[in-house]
N, C-alpha and C positions, 0 to 999 in steps of 0.2 A: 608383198602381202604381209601384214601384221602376225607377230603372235596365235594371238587370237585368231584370226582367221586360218592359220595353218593349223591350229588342232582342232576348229568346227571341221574343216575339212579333212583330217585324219579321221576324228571319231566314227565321220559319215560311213566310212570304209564298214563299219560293222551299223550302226545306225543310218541308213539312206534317205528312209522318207521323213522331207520335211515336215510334212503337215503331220505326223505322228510323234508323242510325247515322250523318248524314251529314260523309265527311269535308271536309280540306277539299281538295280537287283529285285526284278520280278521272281514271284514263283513260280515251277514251270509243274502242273497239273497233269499228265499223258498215261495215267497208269489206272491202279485198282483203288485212287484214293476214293471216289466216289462208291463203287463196289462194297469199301470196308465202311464207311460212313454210316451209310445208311443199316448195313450189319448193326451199328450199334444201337441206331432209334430201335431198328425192328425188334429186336431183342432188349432194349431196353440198360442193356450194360452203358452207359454213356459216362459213368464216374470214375471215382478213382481206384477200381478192380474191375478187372475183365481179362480177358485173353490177349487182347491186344498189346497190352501193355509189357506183360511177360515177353511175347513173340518179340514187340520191338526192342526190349531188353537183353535180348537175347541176340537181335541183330547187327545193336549195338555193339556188345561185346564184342560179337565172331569179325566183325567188319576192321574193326579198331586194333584187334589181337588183344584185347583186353580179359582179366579174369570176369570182371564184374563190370555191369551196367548200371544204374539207378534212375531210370525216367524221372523229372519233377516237373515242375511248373514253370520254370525260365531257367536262362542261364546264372541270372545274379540267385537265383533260389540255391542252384548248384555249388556256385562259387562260395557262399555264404556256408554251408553244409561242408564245403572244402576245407575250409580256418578254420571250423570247429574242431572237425576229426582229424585236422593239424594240432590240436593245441592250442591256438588262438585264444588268449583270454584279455579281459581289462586292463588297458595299461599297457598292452604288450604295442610293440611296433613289428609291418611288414612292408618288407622291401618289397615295394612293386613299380614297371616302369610311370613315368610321368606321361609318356605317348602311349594311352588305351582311349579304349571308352570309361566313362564315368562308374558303369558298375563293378569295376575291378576295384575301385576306392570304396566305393557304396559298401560293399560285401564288409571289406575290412574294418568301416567304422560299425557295422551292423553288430558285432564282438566286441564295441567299445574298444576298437584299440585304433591305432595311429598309422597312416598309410608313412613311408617312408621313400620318399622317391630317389631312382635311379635312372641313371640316363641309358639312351639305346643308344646304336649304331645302325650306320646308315646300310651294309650291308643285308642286314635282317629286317631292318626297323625295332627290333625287338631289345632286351637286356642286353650290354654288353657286354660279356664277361671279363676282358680285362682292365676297364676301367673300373669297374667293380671291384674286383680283386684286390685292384690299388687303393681302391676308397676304403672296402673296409681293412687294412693294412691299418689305418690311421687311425677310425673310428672304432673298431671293436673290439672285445676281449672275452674271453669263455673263463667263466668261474661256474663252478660245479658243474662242468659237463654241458653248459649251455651259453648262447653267445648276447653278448651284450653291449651296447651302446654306450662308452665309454664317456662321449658327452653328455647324452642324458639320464643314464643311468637306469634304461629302460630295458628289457627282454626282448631280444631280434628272434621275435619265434617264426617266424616263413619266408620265402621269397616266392614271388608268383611273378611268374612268365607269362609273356602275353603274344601268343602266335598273329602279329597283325596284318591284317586282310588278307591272312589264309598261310602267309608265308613261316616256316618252321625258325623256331629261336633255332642258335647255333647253343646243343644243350648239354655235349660233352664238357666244355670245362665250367660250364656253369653249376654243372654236378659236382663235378670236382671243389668247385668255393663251398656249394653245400654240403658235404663230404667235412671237409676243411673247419668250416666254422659253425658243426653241426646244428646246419639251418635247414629243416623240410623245406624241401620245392614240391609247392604247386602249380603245376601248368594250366592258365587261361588259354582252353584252348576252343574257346565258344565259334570262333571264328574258321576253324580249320579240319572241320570233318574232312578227310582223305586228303592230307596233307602229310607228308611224310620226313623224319629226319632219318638220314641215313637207313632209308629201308625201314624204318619202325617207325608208325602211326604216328602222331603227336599227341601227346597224353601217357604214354607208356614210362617216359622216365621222374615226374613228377611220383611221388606219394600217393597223390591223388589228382587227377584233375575235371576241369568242368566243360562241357558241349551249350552249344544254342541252337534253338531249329526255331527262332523267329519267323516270321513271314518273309523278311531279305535276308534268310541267310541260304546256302547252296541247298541244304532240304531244310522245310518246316514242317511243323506240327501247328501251325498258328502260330501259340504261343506255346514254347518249353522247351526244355534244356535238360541236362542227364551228368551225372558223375559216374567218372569210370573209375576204375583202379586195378591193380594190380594187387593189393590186399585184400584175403577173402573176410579178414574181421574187418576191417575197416568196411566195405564193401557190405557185411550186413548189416554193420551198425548202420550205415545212410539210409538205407532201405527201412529200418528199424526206424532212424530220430523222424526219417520225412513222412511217414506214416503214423505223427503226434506219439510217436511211441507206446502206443498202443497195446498190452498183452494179449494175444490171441486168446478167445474166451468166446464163448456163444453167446453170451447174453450180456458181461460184465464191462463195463467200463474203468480198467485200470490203467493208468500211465506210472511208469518208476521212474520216469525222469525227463525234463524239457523236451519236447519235441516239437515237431513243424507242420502246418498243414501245408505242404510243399509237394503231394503226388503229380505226376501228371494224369486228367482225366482218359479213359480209356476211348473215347472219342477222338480226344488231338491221338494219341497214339496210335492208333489206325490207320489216319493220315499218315504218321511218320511209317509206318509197315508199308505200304505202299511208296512211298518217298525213297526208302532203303530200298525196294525192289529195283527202283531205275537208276537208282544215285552214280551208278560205274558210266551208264549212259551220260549224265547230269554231268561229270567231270570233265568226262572223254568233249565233250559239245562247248564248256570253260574255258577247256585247254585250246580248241581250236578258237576262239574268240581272242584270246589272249596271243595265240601268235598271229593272227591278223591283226591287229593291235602292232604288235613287235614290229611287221614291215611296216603298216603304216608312219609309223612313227622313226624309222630308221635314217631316214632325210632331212631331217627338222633340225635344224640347230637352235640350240639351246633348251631342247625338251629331252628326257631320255623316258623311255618306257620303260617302267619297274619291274623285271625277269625276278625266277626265283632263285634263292642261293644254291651256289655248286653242290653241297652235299643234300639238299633236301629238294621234294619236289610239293610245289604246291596247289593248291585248290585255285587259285588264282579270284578269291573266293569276290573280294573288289578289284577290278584292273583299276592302276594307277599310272602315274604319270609323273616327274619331279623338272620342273625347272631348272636350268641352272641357278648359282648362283648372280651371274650377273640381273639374269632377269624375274630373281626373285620380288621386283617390283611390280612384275606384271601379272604377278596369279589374280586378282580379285577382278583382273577386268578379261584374264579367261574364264575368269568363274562367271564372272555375266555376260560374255557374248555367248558361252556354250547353254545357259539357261535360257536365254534370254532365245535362241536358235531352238529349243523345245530338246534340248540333252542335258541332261541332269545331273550334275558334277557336282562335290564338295569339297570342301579342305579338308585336312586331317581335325580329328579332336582339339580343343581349345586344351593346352596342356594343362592335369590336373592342378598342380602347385598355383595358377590362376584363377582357380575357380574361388569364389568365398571362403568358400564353409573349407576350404584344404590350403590355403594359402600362408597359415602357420607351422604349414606340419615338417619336419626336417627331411631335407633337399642333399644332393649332393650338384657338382655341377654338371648342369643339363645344357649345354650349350649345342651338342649334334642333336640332341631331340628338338631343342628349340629352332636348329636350322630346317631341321626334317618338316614342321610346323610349319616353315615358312614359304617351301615348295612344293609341297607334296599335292596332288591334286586325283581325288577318286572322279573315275569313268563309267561309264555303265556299261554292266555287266555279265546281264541275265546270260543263261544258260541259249536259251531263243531267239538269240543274237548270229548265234552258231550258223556259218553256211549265208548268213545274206549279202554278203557281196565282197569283192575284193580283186 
């Protein structure tokens, strides 16, 4: 039997019926979302203040172990809001990996500044820290107190980590390099609501970092996303810039400085209120998909299924898949018999430094992201997968 046909036929293990389409990350609907919804027509609160909003800000927090929450409107709206109240200005450059999605870049040119890429490791998928470590060994230097790019002579104001497909960066000695070459970490951590590094959320050792509650991600609000923190000034200021910065006043229209129409309405918020009420459920139903996943896949030579790292446990938020190497030639033709079968598989992100508009921007060497690229293969996932066969 081919390749290809040995992972149509693992997938099946959690995916059975053929004549059904599955993708890969539905939302799973079973609680008060409808309840709170319509709360909001009937009463009319549907924008960007209400009860809701606060409640799911609050949920946020206590869920995360965080001081502060800030509902907005996406996760790039977050991430974006994240560089600012890093410091982030024109000119500056941030380290962030080359294997994310596209708005981890987006965010940072959004500040007029220069994404700076670094390679991951295959472990995490995430930063690597000690190639890191080494790179900038070579490349940086701190004059007045702040670190700088040696070659271009440019301000290294951040590094943002990117917890991918739910799995925790390893973020102890990545702190330590930011420590070191006093660079704020911000944690992308859009991916990994109830993810955890070493017993602590993901998002807790970042400065600040950013959520997504997309349609496919483990809970939505439709569309929106949230910054957390662990600073309570920082933590108002967001609340503060993504509400146009606005001076509370009854009647007056004052702003004293840039801000963002960036809330989330009190409508998506509702939904995410209800979303938080089952989310422990929504995990616990991940987790079991994912180790069905694990046997199926246990017999297969040359496929490994992607577990989470020893010190962290994760949302499992995409199950994935990685070829070996030998048969790194064969991902595109399981990427079409698994579609092509009605199971909806993709490859990892197209690495940034290829994309147009970032293919000048400085690079270190990416050669494990780029293998990572070349095997990695997402599964579906839904939560409602949970329990159909095995």
């Amino acid at each position: 039997m081919s390749l290809s046909s040995q992972v149509v036929e693992a997938i099946r293990k959690n995916c059975p019926d053929p004549e059904k389409f599955y993708p890969l990350h539905e939302p799973t609907f079973g609680g008060n979302e409808m309840k709170y919804t319509q709360d909001c027509v009937a009463t009319a609160w549907v924008s960007s203040v209400g009860k809701y909003v606060d409640t799911f800000e609050e949920m946020l927090a206590t869920f995360t172990g965080t001081k502060r929450a800030i509902a907005v409107a996406n996760g790039t709206a977050a991430l974006h809001i994240c560089l600012i109240l890093a410091g982030v200005k024109n000119d500056d450059e941030v380290l962030c990996p080359a294997l994310t999605f596209v708005a981890t870049a987006n965010a940072i040119a959004y500040c007029g500044a220069i994404p700076h890429f670094v390679d991951s490791e295959m472990k995490t998928l995430g930063v690597d820290p000690l190639k890191l470590k080494e790179y900038l060994k070579s490349i940086a230097q701190i004059k007045d107190g702040e670190c700088y790019n040696k070659l271009t002579g440019r301000r290294i104001k951040s590094l943002i980590v990117m917890h991918a497909f739910g799995h925790p960066v390893d973020l102890d000695p990545i702190v330590e390099i930011c420590n070191e070459y006093n660079i704020p970490l911000i944690e992308d951590a859009a991916e990994s609501i109830g993810s955890y590094y070493k017993r602590v959320h993901t998002g807790n050792r970042g400065i600040i970092s950013s959520l997504s509650f997309n349609g496919n991600k483990t809970i939505t609000t439709g569309g929106g996303g949230a910054i957390i923190t662990n600073d309570e000034e920082l933590g108002k200021l967001a609340k503060y810039i993504t509400t146009t910065a606005k001076k509370p006043h009854k009647w007056e229209f004052y702003h004293d400085m840039i801000g963002y129409n960036y809330r989330m309405p009190n409508i998506n918020a509702a939904l995410g209120c209800a979303q938080m009420e089952t989310l422990s459920d929504l995990l616990s139903k991940k987790k079991q998909v994912a180790d069905n996943y694990k046997k199926a896949f246990a017999g297969i030579e040359g496929v490994e299924f992607y577990d989470e790292p020893s010190f962290g446990k994760s949302n499992f938020w995409l199950n994935l898949i990685i070829l070996s190497k030998e048969n790194a030639m064969e991902r595109d033709a399981v990427l079409a018999a698994t579609n092509d079968a009605g199971i909806m598989t993709r490859p990892a992100w197209i690495l940034m430094q290829k994309l147009p508009m970032y293919k000048d921007c400085p690079r270190m060497d990416l050669s494990v992201a780029e293998d990572i690229e070349a095997r990695l293969i997402n599964i579906p996932s839904s939560p409602n997968l949970a329990g159909k066969s095995y």
